[in-house]
C-alpha positions as CSV (number, residue, x, y, z in Angstrom):
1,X,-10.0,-30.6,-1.2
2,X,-11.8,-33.6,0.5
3,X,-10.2,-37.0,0.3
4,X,-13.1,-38.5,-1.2
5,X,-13.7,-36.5,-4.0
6,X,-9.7,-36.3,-4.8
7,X,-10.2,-40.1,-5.2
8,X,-12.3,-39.8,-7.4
9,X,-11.0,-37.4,-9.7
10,X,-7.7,-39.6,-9.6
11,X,-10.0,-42.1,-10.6
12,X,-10.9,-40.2,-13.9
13,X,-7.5,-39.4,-14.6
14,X,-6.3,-42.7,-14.5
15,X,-9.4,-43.7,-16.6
16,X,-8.9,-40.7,-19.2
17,X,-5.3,-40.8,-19.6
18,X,-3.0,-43.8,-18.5
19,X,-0.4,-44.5,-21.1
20,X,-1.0,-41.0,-22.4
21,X,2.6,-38.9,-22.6
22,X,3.5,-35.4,-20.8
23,X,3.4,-32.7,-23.2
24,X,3.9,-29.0,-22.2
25,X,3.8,-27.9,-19.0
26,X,1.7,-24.4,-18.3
27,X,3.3,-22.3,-15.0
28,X,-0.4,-20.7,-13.7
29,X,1.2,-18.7,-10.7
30,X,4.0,-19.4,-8.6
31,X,2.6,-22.4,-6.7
32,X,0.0,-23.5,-10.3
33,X,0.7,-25.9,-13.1
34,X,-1.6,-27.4,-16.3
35,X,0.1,-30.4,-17.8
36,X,-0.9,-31.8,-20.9
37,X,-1.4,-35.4,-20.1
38,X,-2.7,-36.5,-23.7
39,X,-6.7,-35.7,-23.0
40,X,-7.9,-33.8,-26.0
41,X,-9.7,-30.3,-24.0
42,X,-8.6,-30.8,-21.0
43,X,-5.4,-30.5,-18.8
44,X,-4.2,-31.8,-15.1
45,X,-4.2,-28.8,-12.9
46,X,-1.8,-29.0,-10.1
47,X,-1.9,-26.3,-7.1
48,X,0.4,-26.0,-4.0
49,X,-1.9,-22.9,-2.6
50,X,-1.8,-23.3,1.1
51,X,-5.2,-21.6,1.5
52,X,-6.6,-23.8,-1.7
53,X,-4.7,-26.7,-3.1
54,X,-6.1,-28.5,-6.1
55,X,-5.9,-31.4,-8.6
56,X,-8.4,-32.0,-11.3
57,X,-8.5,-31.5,-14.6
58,X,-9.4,-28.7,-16.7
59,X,-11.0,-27.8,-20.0
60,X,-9.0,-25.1,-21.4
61,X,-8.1,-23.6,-25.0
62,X,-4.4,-23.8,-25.4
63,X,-4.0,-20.3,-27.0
64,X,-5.7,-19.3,-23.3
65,X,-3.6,-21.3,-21.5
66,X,-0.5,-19.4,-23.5
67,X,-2.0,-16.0,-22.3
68,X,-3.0,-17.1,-19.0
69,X,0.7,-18.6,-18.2
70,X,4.0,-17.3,-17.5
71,X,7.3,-18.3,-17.7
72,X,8.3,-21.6,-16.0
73,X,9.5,-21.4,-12.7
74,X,12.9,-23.3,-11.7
75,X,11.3,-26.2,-10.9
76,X,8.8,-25.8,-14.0
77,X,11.9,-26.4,-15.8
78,X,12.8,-28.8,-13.9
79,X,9.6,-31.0,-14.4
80,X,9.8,-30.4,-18.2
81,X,13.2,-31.5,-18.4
82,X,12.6,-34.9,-16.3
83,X,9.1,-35.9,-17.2
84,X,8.7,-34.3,-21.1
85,X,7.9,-36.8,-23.2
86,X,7.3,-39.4,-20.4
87,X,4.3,-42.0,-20.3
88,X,2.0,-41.5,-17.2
89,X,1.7,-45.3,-16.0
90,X,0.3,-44.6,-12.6
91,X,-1.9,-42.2,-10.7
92,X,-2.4,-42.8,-7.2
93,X,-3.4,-41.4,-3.4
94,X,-2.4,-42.2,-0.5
95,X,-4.8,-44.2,1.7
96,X,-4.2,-42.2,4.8
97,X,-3.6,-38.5,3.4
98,X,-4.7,-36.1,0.5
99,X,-1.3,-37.2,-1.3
100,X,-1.1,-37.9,-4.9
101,X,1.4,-40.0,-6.8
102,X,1.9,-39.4,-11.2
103,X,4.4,-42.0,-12.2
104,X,5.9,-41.4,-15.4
105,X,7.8,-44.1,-17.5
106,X,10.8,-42.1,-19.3
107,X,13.0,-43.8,-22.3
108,X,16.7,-42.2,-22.6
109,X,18.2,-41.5,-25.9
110,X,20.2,-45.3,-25.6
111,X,16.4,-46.9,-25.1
112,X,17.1,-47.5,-21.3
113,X,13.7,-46.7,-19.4
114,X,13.4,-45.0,-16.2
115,X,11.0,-44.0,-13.6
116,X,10.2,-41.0,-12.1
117,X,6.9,-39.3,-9.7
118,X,5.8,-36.0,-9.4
119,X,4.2,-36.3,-5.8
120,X,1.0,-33.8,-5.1
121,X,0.7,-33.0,-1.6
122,X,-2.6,-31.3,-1.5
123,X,-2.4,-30.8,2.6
124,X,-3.1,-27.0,3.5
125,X,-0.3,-25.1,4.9
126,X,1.9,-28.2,4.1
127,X,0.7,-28.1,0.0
128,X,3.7,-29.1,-1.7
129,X,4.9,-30.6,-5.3
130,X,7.9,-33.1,-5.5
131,X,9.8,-34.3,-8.2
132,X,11.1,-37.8,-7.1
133,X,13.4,-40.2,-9.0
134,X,13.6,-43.8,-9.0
135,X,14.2,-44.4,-5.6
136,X,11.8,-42.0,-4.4
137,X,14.2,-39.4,-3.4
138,X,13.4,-35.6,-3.9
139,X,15.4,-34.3,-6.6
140,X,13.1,-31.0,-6.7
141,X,10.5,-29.0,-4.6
142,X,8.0,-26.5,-6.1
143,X,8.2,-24.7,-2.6
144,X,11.0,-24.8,0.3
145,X,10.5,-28.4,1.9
146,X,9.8,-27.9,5.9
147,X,9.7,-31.4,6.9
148,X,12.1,-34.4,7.3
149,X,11.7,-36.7,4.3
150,X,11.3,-33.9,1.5
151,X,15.2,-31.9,1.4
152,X,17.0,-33.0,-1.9
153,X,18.4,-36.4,-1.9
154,X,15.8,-37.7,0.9
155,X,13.8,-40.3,0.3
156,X,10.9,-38.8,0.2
157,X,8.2,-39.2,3.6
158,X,4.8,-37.6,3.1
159,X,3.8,-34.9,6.5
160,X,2.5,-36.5,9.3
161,X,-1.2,-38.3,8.7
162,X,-4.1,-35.9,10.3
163,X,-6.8,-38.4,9.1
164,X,-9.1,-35.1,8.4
165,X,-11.2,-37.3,5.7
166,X,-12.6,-39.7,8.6
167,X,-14.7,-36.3,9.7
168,X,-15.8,-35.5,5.8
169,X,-19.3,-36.2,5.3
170,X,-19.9,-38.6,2.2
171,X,-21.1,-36.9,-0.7
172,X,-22.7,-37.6,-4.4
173,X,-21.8,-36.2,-7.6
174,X,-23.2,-36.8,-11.2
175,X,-20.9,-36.1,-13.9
176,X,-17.2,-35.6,-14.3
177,X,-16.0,-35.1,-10.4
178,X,-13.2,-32.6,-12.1
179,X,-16.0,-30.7,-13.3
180,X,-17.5,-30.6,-9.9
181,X,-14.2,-29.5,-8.8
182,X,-14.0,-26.7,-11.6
183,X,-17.2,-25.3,-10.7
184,X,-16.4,-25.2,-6.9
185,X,-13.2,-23.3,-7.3
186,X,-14.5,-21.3,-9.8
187,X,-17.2,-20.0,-7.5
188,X,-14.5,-20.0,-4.3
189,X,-12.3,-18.1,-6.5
190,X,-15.1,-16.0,-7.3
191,X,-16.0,-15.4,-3.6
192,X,-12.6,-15.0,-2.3
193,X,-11.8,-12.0,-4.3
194,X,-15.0,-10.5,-3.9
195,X,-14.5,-10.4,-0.1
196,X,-10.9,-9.4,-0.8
197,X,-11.7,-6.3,-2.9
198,X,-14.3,-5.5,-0.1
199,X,-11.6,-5.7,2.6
200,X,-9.2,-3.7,0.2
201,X,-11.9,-0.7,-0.2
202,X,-12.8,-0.7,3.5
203,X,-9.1,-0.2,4.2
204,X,-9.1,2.7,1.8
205,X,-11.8,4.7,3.7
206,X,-10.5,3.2,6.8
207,X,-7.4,5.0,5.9
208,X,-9.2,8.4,4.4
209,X,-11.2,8.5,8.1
210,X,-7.9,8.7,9.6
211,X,-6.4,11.1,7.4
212,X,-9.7,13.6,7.9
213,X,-9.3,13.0,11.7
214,X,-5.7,13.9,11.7
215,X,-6.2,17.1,9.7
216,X,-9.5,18.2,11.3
217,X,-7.8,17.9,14.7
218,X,-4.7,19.5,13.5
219,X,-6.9,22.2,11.9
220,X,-8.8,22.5,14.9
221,X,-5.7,23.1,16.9
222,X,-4.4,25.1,14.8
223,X,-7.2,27.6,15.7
224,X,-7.3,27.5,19.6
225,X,-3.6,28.5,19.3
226,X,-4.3,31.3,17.5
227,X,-7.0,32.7,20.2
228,X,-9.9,34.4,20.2
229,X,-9.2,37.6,17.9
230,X,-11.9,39.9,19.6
231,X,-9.8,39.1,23.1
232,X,-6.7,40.0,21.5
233,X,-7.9,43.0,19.9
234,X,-10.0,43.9,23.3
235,X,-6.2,43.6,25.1
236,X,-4.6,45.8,22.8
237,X,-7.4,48.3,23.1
238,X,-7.0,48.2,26.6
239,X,-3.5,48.6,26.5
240,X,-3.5,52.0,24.8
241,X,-6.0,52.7,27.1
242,X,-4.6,52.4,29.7
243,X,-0.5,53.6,29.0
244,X,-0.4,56.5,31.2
245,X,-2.4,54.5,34.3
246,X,-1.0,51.3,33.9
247,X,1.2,49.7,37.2
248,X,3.4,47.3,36.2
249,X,5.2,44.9,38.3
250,X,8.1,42.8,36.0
251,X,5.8,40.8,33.7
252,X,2.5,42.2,34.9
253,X,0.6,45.1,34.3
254,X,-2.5,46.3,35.6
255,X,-5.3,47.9,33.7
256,X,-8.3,49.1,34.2
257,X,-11.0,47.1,32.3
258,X,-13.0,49.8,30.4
259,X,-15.2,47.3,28.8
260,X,-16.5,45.6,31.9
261,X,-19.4,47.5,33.4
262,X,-17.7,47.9,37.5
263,X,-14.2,48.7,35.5
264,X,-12.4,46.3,37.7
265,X,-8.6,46.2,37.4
266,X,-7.0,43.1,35.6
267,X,-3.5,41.9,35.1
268,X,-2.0,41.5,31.4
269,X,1.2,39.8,30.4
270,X,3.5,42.5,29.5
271,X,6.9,41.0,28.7
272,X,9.9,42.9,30.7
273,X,11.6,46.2,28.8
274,X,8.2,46.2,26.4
275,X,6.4,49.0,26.6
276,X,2.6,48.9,26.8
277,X,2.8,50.2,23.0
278,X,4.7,47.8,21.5
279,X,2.3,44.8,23.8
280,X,-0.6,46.5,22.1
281,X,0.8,46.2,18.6
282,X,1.7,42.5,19.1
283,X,-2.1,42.2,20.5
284,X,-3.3,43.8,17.0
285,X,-0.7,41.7,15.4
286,X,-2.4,38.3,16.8
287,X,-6.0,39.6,16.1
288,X,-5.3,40.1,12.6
289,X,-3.5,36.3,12.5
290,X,-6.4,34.7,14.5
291,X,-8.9,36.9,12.8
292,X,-7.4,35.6,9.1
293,X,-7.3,32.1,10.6
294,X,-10.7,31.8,12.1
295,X,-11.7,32.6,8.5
296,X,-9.2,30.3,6.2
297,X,-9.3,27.0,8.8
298,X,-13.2,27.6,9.4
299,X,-13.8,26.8,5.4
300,X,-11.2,24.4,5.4
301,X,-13.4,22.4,8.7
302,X,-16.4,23.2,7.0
303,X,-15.1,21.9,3.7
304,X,-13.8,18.6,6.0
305,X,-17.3,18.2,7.1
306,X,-18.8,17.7,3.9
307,X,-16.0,15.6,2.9
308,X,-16.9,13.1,6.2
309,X,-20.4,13.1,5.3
310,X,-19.8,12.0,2.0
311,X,-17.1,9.7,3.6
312,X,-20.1,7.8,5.1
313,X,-22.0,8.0,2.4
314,X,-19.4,5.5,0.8
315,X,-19.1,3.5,3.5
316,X,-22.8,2.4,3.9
317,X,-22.4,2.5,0.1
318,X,-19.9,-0.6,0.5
319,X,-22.1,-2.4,3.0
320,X,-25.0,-2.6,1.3
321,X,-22.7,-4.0,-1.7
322,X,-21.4,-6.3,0.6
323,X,-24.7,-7.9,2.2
324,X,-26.0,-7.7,-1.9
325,X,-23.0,-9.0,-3.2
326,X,-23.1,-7.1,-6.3
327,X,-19.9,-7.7,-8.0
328,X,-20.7,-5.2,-11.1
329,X,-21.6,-2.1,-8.1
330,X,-18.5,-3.4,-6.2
331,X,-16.4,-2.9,-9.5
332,X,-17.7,0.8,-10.1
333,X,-17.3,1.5,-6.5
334,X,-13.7,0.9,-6.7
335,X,-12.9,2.5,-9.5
336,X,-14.8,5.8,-8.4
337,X,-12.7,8.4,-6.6
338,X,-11.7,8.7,-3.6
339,X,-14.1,11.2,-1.5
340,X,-11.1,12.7,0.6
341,X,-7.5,14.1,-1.5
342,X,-4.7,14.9,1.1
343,X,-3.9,18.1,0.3
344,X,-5.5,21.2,-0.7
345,X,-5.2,20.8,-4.0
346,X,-6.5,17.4,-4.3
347,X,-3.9,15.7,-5.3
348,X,-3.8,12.9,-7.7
349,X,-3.3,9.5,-6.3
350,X,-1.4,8.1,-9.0
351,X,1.6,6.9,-7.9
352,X,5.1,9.0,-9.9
353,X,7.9,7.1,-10.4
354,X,10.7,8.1,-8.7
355,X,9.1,10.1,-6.1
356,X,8.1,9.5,-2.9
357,X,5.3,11.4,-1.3
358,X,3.9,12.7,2.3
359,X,0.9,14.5,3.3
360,X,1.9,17.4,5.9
361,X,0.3,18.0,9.3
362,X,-1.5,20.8,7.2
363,X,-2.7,18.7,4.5
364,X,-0.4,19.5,1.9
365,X,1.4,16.9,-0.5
366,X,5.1,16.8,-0.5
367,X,7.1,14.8,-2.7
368,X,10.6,13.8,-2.6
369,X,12.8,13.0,-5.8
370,X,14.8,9.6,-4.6
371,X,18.1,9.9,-7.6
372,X,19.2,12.7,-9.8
373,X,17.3,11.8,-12.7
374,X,14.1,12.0,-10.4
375,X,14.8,14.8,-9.1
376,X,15.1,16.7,-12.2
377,X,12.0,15.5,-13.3
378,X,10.3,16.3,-10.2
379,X,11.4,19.9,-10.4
380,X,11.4,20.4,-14.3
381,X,8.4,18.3,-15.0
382,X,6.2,17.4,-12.7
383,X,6.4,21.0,-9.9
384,X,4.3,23.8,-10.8
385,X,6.1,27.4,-11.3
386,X,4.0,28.3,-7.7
387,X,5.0,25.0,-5.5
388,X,7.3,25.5,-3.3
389,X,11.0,23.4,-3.7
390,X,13.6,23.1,-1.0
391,X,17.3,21.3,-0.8
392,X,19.8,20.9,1.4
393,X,22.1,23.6,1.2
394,X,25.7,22.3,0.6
395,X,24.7,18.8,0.6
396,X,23.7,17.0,-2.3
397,X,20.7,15.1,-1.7
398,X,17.0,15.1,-3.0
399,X,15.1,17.7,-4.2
400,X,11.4,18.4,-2.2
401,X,8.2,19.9,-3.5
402,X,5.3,21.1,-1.5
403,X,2.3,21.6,-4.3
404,X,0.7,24.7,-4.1
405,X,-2.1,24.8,-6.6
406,X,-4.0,27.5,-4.7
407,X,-1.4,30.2,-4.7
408,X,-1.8,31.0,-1.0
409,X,0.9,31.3,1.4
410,X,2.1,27.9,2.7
411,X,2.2,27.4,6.4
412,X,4.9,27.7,8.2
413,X,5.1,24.4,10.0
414,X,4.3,22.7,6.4
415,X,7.6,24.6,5.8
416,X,9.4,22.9,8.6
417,X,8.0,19.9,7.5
418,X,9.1,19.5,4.6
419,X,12.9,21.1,5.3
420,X,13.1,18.1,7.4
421,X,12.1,15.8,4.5
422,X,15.1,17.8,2.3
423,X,17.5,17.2,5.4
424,X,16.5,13.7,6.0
425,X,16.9,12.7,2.2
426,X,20.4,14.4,2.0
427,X,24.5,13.4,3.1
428,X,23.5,16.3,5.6
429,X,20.8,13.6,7.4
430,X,23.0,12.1,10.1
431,X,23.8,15.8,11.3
432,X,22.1,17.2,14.6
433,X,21.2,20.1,12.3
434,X,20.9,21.3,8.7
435,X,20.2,24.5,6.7
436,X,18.0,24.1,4.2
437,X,17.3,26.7,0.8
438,X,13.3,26.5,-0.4
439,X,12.3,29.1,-3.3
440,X,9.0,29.0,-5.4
441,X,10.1,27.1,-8.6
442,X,9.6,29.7,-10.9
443,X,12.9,30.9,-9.6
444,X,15.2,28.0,-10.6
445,X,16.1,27.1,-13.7
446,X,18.4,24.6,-15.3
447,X,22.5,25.4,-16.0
448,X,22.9,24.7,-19.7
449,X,25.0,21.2,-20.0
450,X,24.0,20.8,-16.2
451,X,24.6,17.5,-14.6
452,X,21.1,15.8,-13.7
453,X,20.1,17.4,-10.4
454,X,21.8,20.4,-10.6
455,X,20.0,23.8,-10.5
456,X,20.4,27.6,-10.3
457,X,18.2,29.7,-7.8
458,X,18.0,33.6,-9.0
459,X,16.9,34.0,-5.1
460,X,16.1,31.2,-1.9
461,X,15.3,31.9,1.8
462,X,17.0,29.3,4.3
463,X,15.8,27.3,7.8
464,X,17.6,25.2,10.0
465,X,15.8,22.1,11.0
466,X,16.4,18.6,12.0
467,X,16.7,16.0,9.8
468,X,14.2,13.9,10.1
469,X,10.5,12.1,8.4
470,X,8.5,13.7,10.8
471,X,4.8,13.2,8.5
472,X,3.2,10.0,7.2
473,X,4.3,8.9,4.1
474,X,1.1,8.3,1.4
């Protein structure tokens, strides 16, 4: 606030409410007060907000003011205690600094008067409010005091003088300057979070971006490791081709290349004591896996592609919002979905108590019960009979669920993934190694009188994997 116009709105509180008393005192947020200073309408709004601190007054309902507050603060309390009841004699500021000075006139229950200020500083990342008593020591501080002069039982010395209103350009204003005030803080306010819930949805597709880069490059890698299928089913032709021809020499073997038109010889990696038989069947092997890959991870690319279009669809969405300012499209843009859902069964984004969640390197949401109670009702409640569920064998420790809604098989390193999760999250998680049991959770069911987390497996597999959080948490 300039230094001019807080003079003058402690102007029109002196004006409006000297010899008034201090009735109830609203707690606005944790650095916000509205004190009833006897002004029929209207109340004293105090601020410490580093990034906005105020002091005018307010016309406000006090049935809103009762919704709008919360319970007092320590030093709320505090205020009420020492200054209920008490006459405002004095309203002040500071000639050098945006500082302002309420002096109350308090009569004890013998009749005996007594003095006491509550002390505004209204000076940015110093904003401050100070109960002082008679002497002008600080008997109370809204927020932890930083500078000498303001520590309980100091007599109280205002932050150094930065003489900021010398470069304030003079200004007119028609009407109650509170008013003014009101109106500019109303539209700040208004402004502020407007740009904040801009920032907040550009971090949210910032963040979906990154999560559709991750898994298409994943995805993506996923599929050169598997290989071209027609090479590895040309190899294994070849291979059987060539059994009774072939020269091998420890790892290599050399073939004749039917398919090329000289029929040059070529070598193949043949491992040692494999005959050419069994190398052709592990050829056919990885042309069937490349073959079902190219297929499954080519929809899920081409389904990611779609998903990034309509990814900056939203995005120039948001910046046309932005340079329009439309609060009412900004509203509906925020409460519309989200274009990208980790996981393949688009998970929901609501948060579940109790649970924590990760997004696997294949896209697949994993969740992780944190105590017993949780993890019952992660496995009872909230897992699906075809998700997959996995725990630290021997160990007690959290239960893990991989969501499955599309019935496939899960990959293997989402597997791994998640094993380490189970590890991590048990009394096994400080051990180089750990065997954990995963099942479908159809197959467990709860022992009757069971202790909370206990369950019984009618069959499990089991891996060995490190303990560890090896995938982002969401």
């Amino acid at each position: 606030m300039q230094h001019q116009l807080i003079q003058l709105i402690v102007d029109e509180v002196r004006s409006k409410s000297t010899n008034n008393f201090l009735g109830r005192v609203f707690q606005l947020g944790p650095l916000a007060f509205a004190l009833d200073i006897g002004i029929r309408g209207s109340f004293l709004l105090l601020s410490a907000e580093p990034s906005s601190p105020r002091f005018y007054l307010i016309q406000r309902r006090v049935k809103d003011l009762e919704k709008q507050s919360t319970s007092l603060s320590h030093f709320g309390q505090l205020v009420q205690a020492q200054l209920g009841g008490g006459r405002l004699i004095g309203c002040q500021q500071d000639q050098t600094e945006r500082i302002v000075r309420l002096t109350f006139q308090i009569e004890d229950d013998l009749g005996v008067l007594h003095f006491r200020r509550l002390v505004a500083q209204l000076t940015g990342r110093a904003a401050n409010i100070f109960l002082l008593d008679e002497l002008n020591r600080v008997s109370g501080a809204l927020r932890a005091p930083k500078g000498l002069g303001q520590n309980r039982g100091d007599y109280y010395l205002p932050p150094p003088a930065q003489e900021t209103h010398a470069r304030e350009r003079p200004f007119a204003i028609s009407g109650s300057p509170s008013d003014f005030a009101d109106d500019y803080f109303k539209n700040f306010d208004a402004t502020r979070n407007f740009d904040q819930l801009v920032n907040n949805a550009r971090s949210r597709l910032r963040k979906e971006r990154s999560q559709i880069n991750k898994l298409q490059a994943n995805l993506q890698k996923d599929l050169a490791d598997h290989g071209d299928p027609e090479a590895h089913k040309r190899i294994g032709d070849l291979l059987l081709a060539n059994v009774s021809t072939a020269a091998r020499e420890g790892s290599k073997a050399r073939i004749i290349d039917f398919y090329s038109d000289d029929a040059p010889i070529i070598e193949v990696e043949v491992e040692e004591n494999t005959s050419l038989q069994e190398a052709a069947s592990d050829s056919f092997r990885k042309y069937t896996k490349a073959k079902r890959a190219q297929e499954e991870i080519g929809q899920r690319l081409k389904s990611l592609d779609g998903e990034i279009s309509a990814l900056a669809q939203r995005e120039r969405e948001l910046a046309q919002i932005l340079e329009a300012r439309d609060e009412t499209a900004l509203a509906k843009f925020d409460q519309s979905t989200s274009t990208f859902q980790p996981g393949r069964d688009q998970a929901k984004r609501a948060p579940i108590p109790g649970v924590r969640r990760y997004l696997s390197t294949d896209g697949y949401e994993i969740l992780v019960g944190r105590a017993a109670r949780d993890n019952d009702n992660l496995t009872f409640r909230i897992a699906r009979p075809n998700d997959l569920w996995l725990h630290a064998g021997d160990y007690p420790g959290s239960h893990v669920v991989v969501r499955n809604p599309t019935r496939k098989e899960i990959p293997h390193r989402t597997i791994i993934e998640a094993a380490q999760l189970a590890g991590r999250f048990s009394q096994a998680s400080d051990d180089a190694k750990v065997v954990v049991h995963y099942v479908e959770r159809k197959f467990l069911s709860k022992p009757k009188r069971g202790e909370p987390g206990i369950v019984r497996m009618s069959r499990f597999r089991s891996i060995t994997v490190e303990p560890k959080e090896s995938v982002s948490r969401v």
